[in-house]
C-alpha positions in Angstrom: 165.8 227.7 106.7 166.2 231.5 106.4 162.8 232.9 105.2 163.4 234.5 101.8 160.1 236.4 102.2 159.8 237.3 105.8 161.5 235.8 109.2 162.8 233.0 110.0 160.0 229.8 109.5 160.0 226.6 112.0 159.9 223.9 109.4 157.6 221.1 110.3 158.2 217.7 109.8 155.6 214.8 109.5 156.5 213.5 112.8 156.2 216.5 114.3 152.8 217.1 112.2 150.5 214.2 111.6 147.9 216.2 109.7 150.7 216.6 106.8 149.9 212.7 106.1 146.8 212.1 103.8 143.9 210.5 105.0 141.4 208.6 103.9 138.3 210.7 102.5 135.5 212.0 105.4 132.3 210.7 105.7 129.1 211.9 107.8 125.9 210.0 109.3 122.9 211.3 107.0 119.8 211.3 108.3 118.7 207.8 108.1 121.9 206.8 110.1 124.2 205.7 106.8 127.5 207.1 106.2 127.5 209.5 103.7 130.5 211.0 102.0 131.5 214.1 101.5 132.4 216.2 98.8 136.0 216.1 98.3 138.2 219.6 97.5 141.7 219.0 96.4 143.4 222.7 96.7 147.1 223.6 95.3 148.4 226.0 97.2 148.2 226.5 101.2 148.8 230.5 101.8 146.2 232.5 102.0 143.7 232.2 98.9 144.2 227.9 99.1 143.8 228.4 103.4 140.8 231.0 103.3 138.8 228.4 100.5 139.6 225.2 102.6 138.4 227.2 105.7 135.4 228.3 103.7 134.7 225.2 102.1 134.6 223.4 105.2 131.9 225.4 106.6 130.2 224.1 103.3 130.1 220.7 104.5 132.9 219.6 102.2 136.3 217.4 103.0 139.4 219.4 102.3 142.6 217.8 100.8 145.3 220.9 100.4 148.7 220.4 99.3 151.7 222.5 99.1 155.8 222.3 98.8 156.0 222.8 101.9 154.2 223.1 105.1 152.4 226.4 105.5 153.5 228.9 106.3 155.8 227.9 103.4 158.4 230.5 103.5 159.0 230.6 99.9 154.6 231.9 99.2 153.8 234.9 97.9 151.2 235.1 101.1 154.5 234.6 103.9 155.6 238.0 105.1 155.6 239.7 108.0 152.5 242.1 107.1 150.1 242.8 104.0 148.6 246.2 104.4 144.4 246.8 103.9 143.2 250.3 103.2 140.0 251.6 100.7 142.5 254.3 99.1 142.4 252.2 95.3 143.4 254.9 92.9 140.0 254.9 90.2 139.3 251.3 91.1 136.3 251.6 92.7 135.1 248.1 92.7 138.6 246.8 95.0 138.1 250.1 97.3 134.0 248.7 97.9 135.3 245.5 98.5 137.3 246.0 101.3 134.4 246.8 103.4 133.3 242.9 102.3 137.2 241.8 103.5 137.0 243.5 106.8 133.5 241.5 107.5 135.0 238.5 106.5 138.5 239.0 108.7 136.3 239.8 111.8 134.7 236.3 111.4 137.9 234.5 110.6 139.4 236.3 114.0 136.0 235.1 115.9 137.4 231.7 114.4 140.5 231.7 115.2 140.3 233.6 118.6 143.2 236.1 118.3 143.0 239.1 115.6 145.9 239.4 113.7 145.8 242.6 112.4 146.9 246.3 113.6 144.8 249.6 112.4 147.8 252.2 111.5 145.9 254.6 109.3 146.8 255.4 105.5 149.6 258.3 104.2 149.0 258.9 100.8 151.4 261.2 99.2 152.5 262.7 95.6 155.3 264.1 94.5 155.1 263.4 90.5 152.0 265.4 89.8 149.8 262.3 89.0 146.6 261.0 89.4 146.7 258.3 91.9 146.2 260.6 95.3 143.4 262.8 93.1 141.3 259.8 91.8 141.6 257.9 95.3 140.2 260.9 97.1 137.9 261.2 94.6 136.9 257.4 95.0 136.4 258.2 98.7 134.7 261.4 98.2 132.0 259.6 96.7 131.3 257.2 98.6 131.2 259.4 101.8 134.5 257.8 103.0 136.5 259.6 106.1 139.7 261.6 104.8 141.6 264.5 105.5 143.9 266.4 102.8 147.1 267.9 103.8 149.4 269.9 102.7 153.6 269.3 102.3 153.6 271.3 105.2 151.0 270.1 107.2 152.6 266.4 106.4 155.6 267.4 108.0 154.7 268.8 111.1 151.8 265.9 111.9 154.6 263.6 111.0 157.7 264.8 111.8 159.9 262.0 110.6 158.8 262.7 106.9 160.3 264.9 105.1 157.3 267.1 103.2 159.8 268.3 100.3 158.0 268.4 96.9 154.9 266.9 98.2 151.7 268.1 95.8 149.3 266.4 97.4 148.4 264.7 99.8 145.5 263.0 102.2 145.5 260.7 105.5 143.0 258.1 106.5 142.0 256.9 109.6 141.1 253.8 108.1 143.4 251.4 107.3 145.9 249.0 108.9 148.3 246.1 109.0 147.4 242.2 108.6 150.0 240.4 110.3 150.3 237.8 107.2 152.8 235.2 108.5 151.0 235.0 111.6 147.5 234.9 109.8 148.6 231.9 107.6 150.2 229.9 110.1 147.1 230.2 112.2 145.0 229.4 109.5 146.7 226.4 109.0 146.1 225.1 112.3 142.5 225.8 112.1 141.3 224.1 109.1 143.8 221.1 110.5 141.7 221.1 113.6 138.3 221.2 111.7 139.5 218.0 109.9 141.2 219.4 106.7 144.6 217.6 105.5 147.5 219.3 104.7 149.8 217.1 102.1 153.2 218.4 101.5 154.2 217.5 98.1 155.4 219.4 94.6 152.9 219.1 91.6 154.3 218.8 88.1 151.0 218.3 86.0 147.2 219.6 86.6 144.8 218.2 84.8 141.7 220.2 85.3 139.1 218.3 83.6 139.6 215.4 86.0 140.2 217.6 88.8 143.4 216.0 89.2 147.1 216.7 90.1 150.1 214.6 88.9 152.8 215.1 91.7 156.5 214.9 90.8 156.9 211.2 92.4 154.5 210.3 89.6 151.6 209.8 91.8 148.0 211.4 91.9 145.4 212.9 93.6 141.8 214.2 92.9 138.6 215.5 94.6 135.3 216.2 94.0 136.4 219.5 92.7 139.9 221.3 92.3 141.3 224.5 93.0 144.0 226.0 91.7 145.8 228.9 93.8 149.3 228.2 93.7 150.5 231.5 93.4 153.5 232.5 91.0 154.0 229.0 90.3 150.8 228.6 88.6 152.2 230.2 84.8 154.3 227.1 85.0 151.4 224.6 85.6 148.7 226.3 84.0 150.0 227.4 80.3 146.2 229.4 79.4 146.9 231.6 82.8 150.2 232.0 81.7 148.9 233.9 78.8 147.5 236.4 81.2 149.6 236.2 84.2 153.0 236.7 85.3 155.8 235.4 88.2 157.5 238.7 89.2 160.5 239.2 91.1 160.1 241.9 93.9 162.5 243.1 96.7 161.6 244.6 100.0 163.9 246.1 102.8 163.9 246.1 106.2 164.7 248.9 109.2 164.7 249.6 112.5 164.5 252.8 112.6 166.0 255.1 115.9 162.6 256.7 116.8 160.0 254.7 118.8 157.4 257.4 117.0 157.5 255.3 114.1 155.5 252.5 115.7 152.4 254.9 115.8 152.9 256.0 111.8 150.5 255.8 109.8 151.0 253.3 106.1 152.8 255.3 103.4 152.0 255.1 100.3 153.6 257.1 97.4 152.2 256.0 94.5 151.9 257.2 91.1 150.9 255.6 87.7 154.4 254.8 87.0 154.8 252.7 90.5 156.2 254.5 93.7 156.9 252.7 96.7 155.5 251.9 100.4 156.0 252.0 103.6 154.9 249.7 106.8 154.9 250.9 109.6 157.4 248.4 112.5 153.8 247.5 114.2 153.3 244.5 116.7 156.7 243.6 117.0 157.7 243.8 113.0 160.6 245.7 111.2 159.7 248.9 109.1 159.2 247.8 105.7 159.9 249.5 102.2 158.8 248.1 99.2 158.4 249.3 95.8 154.7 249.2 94.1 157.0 248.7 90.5 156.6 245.0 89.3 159.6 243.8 87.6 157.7 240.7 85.6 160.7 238.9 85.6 162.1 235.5 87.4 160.9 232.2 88.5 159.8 231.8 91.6 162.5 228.8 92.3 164.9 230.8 91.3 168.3 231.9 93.6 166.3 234.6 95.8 169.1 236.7 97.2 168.4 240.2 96.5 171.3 241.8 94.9 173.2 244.7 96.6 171.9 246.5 93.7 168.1 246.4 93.9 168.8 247.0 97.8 169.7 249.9 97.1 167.5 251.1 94.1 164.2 250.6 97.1 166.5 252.5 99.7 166.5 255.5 97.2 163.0 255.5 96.3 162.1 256.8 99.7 165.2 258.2 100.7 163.9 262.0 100.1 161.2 261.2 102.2 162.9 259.5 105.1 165.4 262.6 106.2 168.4 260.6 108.0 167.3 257.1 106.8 171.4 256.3 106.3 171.3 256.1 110.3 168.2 253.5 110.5 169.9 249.9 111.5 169.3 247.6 108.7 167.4 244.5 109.0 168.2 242.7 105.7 166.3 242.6 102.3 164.4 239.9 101.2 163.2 238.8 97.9 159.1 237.8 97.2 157.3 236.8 94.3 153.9 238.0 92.8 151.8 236.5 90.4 151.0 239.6 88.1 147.9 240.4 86.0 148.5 243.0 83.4 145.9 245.2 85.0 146.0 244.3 88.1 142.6 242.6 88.3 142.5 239.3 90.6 141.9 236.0 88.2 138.8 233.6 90.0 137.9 231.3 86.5 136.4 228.0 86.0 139.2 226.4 84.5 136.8 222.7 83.9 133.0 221.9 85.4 135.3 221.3 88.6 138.3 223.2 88.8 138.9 226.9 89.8 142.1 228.8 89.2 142.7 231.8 91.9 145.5 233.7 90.3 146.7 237.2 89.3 146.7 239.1 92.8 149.6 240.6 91.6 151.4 241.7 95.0 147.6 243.6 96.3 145.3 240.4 96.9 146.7 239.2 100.9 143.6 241.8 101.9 140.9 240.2 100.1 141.8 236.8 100.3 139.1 235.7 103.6 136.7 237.0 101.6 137.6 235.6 98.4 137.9 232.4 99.8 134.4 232.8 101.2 132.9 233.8 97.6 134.6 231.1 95.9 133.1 228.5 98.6 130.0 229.9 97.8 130.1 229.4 94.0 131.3 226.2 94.6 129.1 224.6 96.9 126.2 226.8 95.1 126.5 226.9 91.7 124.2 229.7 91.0 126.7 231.9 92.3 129.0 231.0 90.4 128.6 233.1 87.0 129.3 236.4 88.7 132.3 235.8 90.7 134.7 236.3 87.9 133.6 240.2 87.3 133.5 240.9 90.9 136.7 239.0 91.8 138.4 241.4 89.3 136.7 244.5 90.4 134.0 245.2 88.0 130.7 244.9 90.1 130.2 244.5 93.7 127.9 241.7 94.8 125.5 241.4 98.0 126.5 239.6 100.4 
């Protein structure tokens, strides 16, 4: 099956995969040499916030049930793409720019876990051309906090990076920090891992949730539960959850692809040309990946099951959004378009509630959350397994505090 959000995905069967078959629930030998059992957590959703709390979790102690409809890394997730970019430039949001620092710690142990690092440092571009505040509060934002950056001029754009054009640039900074996470990759790797630590992976489509029993109704009519349930099931989760849906939003978005004619491009620096109004991005063809183009405008619109060819239409509409700063981007071989789906909060602020006593909803990462989402699945393991922790996660998940480590 063609990968409607990044390349093509080996489907896995349960023959070929014996960890998508549920098992029984896990129990250890306490210390007076009885079987004890373990806490149970049933998760919806195996990309990257449902994978990073299983592998979390299970460094808690706990058994880990996930399910998803279909085997990670399900082509069709918000999380499946070829790359999710990670940088500290944040516009005013101060709390998301601190918190990277807290994702990188938490990718370097997930790569001491998995023994390969999945992720390429590229720099950050930052650019405006609309006269906005998006480039001025994010240097501000890095001023402050003693962050490395250099401001450029149009000019001085141009020459460092001669296949931009610097035309009606107004400002402008780069960043040495600042890369590419190889998300496809990272997903199907994490899948392997919490399989080999003993977590089972359950491929199956939920049509009810039922949070106060921390249980799932699946579409044959059967159901599961756990100790405690969490929800992160991406833009399907308005469906399934109606009081998310008040707050959150499926939305259609289309990205194209490029190779472009000039090898210097795989040494670029992340683009980003943002503005209040939206802007677009660029990634940079790193570690065997096309160039990428996306625009940062969410339509709010779809359903994620929806027919997800991208119309010749919105191909185009991404194509001129960076078409005056791309000089001669009609001769770069194109690669295809695809079409992804974001689960948008209004304000762009990540949604980690207590739904019940025992159920969690991850939700609202609205198209920004891939970079966070080892260390949100860490913090969310933490609340759960320690419930004193659990009070402040919701402020800091949506960046209004930052809390020790």
């Amino acid at each position: 099956m063609a990968n409607p959000c990044g390349r093509a995905v080996k489907r896995l069967t349960a023959s070929a995969a014996p960890w998508l078959v549920p098992l029984p629930a896990r129990r250890r030998t306490g210390q007076s040499g009885q079987m004890e059992k373990r806490p149970t957590a049933l998760i919806l959703g195996a990309g990257i916030m449902g994978l990073s709390t299983a592998w979390a979790l299970l460094r808690e102690g706990f058994a880990v049930h996930l399910m998803d409809q279909a085997p990670p890394p399900n082509p069709q997730g918000a999380s499946v793409d070829h790359h999710r970019l990670i940088r500290h430039a944040y516009g005013a949001q101060r709390g998301y720019m601190r918190m990277v620092d807290d994702a990188y710690a938490a990718w370097d142990r997930l790569w001491a876990d998995l023994g390969e690092r999945l992720y390429v440092e590229s720099g950050v571009l930052a650019v405006d051309d609309t006269g906005g505040g998006w480039v001025r509060d994010t240097r501000a934002a890095l001023r402050a906090d003693g962050r490395a950056h250099e401001d450029l001029t149009a000019a001085q754009v141009a020459a460092r990076f001669p296949y931009l054009s610097g035309e009606g640039i107004t400002d402008a900074f780069h960043s040495p920090a600042g890369g590419v996470l190889l998300a496809e990759r990272i997903v199907g790797a994490l899948a392997r891992h919490v399989v080999a630590q003993g977590a089972v992976i359950e491929v199956a489509r939920a049509r009810e949730i039922d949070p106060e029993r921390a249980t799932i109704t699946l579409d044959t009519g059967a159901t599961r539960s756990g100790d405690v349930l969490v929800v992160a099931a991406g833009p399907w989760i308005p469906r399934l959850l109606p009081q998310v849906a008040l707050r959150v939003t499926a939305s259609r978005q289309v990205v194209v692809r490029l190779e472009p004619p000039s090898d210097a491009w795989r040494t670029a620096p992340m683009l980003l040309d943002l503005a209040e109004s939206g802007g677009f991005y660029i990634v940079p063809p790193v570690a065997g990946t096309p160039l990428k183009i996306g625009d940062h405008t969410f339509s709010r619109q779809g359903h994620p099951d929806d027919d997800r060819t991208p119309d010749p239409h919105e191909v185009a509409r991404i194509l001129a959004l960076a078409r005056h700063r791309i000089p001669g981007i009609e001769g770069f071989v194109r690669l295809g378009a695809a079409t992804c789906f974001y689960d948008v909060e209004p304000d762009e602020r990540f949604v980690i509630e207590k739904l019940a006593p025992h159920a969690w909803v991850m939700s609202g990462f609205s198209g920004h959350g891939f970079k966070f989402g080892a260390v949100l699945g860490e913090r969310l393991a933490r609340a759960i397994a320690h419930p004193q922790h659990a009070a402040s996660l919701p402020a800091w998940a949506a960046g209004d505090e930052v809390i020790p480590a």
